[in-house]
C-alpha positions as semicolon CSV with decimal commas, in nm:
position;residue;x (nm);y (nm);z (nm)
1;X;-14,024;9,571;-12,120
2;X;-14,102;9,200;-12,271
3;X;-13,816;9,257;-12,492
4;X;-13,568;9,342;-12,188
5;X;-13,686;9,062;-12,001
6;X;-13,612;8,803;-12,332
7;X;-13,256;8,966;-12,354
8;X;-13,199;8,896;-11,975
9;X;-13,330;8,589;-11,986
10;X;-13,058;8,483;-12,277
11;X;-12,792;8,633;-12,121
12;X;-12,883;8,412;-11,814
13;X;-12,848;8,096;-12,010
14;X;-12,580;8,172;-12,201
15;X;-12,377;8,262;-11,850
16;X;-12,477;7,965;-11,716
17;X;-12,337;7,770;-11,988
18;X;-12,043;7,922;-12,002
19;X;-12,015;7,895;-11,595
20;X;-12,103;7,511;-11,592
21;X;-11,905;7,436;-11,891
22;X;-11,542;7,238;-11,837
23;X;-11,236;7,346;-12,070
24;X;-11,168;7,193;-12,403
25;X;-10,790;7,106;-12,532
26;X;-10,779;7,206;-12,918
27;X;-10,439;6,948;-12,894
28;X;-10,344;6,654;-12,679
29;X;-10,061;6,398;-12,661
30;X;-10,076;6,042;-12,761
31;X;-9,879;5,729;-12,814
32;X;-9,835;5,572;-13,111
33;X;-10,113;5,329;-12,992
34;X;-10,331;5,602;-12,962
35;X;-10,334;5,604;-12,588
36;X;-10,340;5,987;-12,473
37;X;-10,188;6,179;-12,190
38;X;-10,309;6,477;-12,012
39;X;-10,192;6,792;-11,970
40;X;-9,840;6,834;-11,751
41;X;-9,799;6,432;-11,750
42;X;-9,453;6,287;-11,715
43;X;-9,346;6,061;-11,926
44;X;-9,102;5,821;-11,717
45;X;-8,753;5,699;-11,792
46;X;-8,444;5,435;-11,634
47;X;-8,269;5,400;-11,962
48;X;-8,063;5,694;-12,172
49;X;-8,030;5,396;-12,412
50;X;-8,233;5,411;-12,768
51;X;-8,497;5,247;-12,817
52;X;-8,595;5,221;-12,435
53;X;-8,534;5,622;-12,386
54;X;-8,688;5,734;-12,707
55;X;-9,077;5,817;-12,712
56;X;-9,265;5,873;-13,031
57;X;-9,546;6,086;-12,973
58;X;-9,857;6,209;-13,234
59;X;-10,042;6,540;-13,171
60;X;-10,421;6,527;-13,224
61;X;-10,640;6,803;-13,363
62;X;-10,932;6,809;-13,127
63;X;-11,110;7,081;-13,344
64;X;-11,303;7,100;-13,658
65;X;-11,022;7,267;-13,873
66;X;-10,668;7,281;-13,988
67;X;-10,434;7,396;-13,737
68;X;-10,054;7,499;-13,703
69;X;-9,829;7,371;-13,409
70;X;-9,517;7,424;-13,250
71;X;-9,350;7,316;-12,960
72;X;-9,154;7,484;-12,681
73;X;-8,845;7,426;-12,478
74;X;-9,041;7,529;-12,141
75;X;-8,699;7,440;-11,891
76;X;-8,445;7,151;-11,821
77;X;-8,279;7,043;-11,493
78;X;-7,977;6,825;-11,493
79;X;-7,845;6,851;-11,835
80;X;-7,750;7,125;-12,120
81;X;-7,986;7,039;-12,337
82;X;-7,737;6,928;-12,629
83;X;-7,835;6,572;-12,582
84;X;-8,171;6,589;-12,634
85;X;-8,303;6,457;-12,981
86;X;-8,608;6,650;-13,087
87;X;-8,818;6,537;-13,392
88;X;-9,158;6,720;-13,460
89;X;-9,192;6,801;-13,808
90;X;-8,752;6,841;-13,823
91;X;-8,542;6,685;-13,626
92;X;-8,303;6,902;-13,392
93;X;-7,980;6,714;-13,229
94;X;-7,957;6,965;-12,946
95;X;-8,237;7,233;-12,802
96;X;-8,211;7,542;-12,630
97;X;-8,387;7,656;-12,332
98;X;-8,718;7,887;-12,457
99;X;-8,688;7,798;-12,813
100;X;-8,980;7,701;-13,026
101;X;-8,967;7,430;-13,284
102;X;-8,942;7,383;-13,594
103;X;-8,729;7,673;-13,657
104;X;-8,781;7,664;-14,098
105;X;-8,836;8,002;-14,150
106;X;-9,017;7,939;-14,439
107;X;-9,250;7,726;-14,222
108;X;-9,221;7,740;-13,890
109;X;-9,489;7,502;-13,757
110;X;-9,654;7,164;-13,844
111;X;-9,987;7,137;-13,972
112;X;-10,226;6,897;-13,832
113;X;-10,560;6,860;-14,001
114;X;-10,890;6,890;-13,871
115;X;-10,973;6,570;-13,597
116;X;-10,642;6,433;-13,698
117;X;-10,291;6,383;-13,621
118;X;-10,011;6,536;-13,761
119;X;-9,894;6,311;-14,067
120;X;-9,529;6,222;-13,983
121;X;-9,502;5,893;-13,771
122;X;-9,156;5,979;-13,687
123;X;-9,160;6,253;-13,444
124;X;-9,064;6,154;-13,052
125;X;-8,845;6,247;-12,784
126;X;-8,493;6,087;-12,716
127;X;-8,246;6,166;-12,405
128;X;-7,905;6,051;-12,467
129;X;-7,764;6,264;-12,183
130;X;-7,680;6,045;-11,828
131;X;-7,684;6,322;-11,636
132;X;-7,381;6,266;-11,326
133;X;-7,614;5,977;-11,169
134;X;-7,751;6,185;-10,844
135;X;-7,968;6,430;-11,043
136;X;-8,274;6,332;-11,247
137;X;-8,225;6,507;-11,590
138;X;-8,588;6,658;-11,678
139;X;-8,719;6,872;-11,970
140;X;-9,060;7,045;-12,010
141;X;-9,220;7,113;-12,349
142;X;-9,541;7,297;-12,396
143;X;-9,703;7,254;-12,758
144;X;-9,901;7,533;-12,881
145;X;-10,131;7,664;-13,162
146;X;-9,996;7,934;-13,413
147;X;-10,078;8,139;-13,674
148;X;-9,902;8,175;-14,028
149;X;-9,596;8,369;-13,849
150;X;-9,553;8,092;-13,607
151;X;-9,678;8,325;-13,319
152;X;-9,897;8,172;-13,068
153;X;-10,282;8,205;-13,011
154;X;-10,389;8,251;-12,696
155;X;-10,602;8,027;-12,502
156;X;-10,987;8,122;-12,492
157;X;-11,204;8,071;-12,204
158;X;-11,327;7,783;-12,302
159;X;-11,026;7,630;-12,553
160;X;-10,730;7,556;-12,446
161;X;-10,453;7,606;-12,692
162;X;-10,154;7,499;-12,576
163;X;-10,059;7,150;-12,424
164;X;-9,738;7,038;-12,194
165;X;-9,529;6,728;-12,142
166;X;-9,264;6,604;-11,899
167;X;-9,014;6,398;-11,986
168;X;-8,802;6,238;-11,710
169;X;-8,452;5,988;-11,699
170;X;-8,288;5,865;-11,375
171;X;-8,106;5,567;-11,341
172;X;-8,293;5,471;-11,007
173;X;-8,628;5,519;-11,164
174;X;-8,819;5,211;-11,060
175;X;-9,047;5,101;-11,349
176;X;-9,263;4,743;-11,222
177;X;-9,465;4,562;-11,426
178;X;-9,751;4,347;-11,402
179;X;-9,759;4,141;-11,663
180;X;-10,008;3,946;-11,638
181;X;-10,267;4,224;-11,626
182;X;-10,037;4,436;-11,857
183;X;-9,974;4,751;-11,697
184;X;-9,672;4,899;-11,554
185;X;-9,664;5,132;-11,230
186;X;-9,424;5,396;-11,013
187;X;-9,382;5,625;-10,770
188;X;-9,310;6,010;-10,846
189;X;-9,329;6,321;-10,680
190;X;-9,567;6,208;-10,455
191;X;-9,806;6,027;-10,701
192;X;-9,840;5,675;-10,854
193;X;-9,865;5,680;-11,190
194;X;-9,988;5,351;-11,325
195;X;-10,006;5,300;-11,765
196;X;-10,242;5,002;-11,817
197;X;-10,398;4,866;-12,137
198;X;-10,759;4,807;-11,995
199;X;-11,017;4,910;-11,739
200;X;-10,941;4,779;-11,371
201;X;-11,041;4,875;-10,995
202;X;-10,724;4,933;-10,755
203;X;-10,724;4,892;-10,381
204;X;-10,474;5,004;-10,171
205;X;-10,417;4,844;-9,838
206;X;-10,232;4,936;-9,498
207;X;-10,064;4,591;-9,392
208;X;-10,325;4,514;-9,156
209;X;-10,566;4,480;-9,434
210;X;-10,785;4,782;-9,381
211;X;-10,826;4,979;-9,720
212;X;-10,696;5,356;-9,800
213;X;-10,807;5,395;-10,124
214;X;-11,021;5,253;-10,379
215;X;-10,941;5,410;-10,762
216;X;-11,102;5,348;-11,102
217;X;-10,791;5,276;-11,352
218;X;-10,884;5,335;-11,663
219;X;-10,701;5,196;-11,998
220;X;-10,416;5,453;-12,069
221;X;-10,204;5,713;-11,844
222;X;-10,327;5,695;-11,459
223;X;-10,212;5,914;-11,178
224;X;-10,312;5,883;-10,829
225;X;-10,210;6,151;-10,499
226;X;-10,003;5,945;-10,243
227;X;-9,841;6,210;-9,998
228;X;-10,030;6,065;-9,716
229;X;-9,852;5,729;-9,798
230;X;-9,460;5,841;-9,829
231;X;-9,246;5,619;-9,633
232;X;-9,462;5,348;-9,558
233;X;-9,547;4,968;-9,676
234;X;-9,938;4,928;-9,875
235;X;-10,023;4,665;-10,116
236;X;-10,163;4,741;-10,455
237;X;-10,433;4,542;-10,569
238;X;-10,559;4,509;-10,861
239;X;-10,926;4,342;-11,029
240;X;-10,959;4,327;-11,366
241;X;-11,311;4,354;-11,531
242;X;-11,296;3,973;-11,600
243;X;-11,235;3,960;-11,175
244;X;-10,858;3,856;-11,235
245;X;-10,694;3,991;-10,912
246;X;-10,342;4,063;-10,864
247;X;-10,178;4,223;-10,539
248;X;-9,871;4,378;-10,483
249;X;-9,656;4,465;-10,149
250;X;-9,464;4,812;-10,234
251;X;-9,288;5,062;-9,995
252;X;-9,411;5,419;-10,080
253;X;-9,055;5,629;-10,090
């Protein structure tokens, strides 16, 4: 009876744990300055120009061993696909719509070492394709672990595996920067997504002064849910942690 009551006891704790316990990425998405992105972010274009529409991206080994890593064609809208420039561990002028990359039979995946990065600095994203001017052009890729085949491992409760990115051109795309507190900020699908290189505080105002929102902006990729402001004028301001303030009058599309 003692020993049944131990066992039930550990099971307890261990399903609490495991209840109370948030999901870790084994890979995430970063710059080249080693700012990261999270999962589904959208990476936001107004040029099809290089360098302005070219990213360059590193994928970082959250876990304690060698991995394998491909990356997936999830869909496109407003393009083929043939003007896409691919680079992660090849480089593919062209991708198709479900494919997995590389395609090296002989090794079809990258290997990223254990709490690292994979070791090419060249691999990145690069839209060439204009699209006809009223539609966006947009691709989703999803990166995921593999095993020596190239097939993919499955997520565990507990560890992700996989990890997506959106990449996004339209010529209308309004990109604004603030450059005195170095950070640049739009509006998409109802959210404003705001890349800054430090910490500040954002407030966002109705024009007669009284205050929505207050967010945290941290240093790297922010997003914040606006639906409740489409259509109408706020002003943006920003503090930085040295109390520099900067304020901004924007109409929410």
């Amino acid at each position: 009876m003692k020993k049944s009551s131990i066992l039930t006891l550990t099971f307890l704790i261990l399903f609490s744990l495991s209840s109370y316990s948030q999901i870790e990425y084994a890979i995430t998405l970063e710059d080249l300055e080693g700012n990261s992105y999270s999962d589904n972010d959208v990476l936001q274009f107004d040029s099809f120009e290089y360098p302005d529409a070219s990213f360059t991206f590193k994928i970082r080994n959250n876990i304690s061993e060698t991995i394998r890593v491909r990356v997936e064609v999830e869909s496109f809208s407003g393009t083929d696909g043939s003007m896409m420039e691919l680079c992660f561990g090849e480089c593919y002028f062209g991708v198709s719509l479900g494919q997995a990359y590389p395609i090296n039979q002989a090794q079809p995946y990258v290997f990223i070492a254990a709490n690292d990065t994979q070791i090419a600095d060249g691999d990145h994203f690069f839209n060439s394709d204009p699209g006809n001017g009223d539609v966006p052009v947009e691709y989703s890729f999803r990166f995921y672990m593999c095993d020596e085949n190239g097939e993919e491992l499955v997520s565990q409760a507990e560890l992700q595996t996989d990890f997506s990115i959106n990449y996004y051109y339209s010529a209308s795309l309004g990109l604004n920067n603030l450059d005195d507190l170095k950070l640049v900020y739009y509006v998409l699908n109802d959210k404003l997504f705001i890349n800054s290189e430090s910490n500040l505080s954002l407030k966002i105002y109705d024009l007669a002064g009284k205050i929505i929102s207050e967010n945290p902006i941290f240093s790297g990729y922010n997003s914040i849910d606006i639906m409740n402001l489409l259509e109408k004028h706020v002003i943006l301001t920003f503090e930085s942690e040295g109390s520099q303030i900067t304020s901004k009058k924007i109409l929410i599309p």
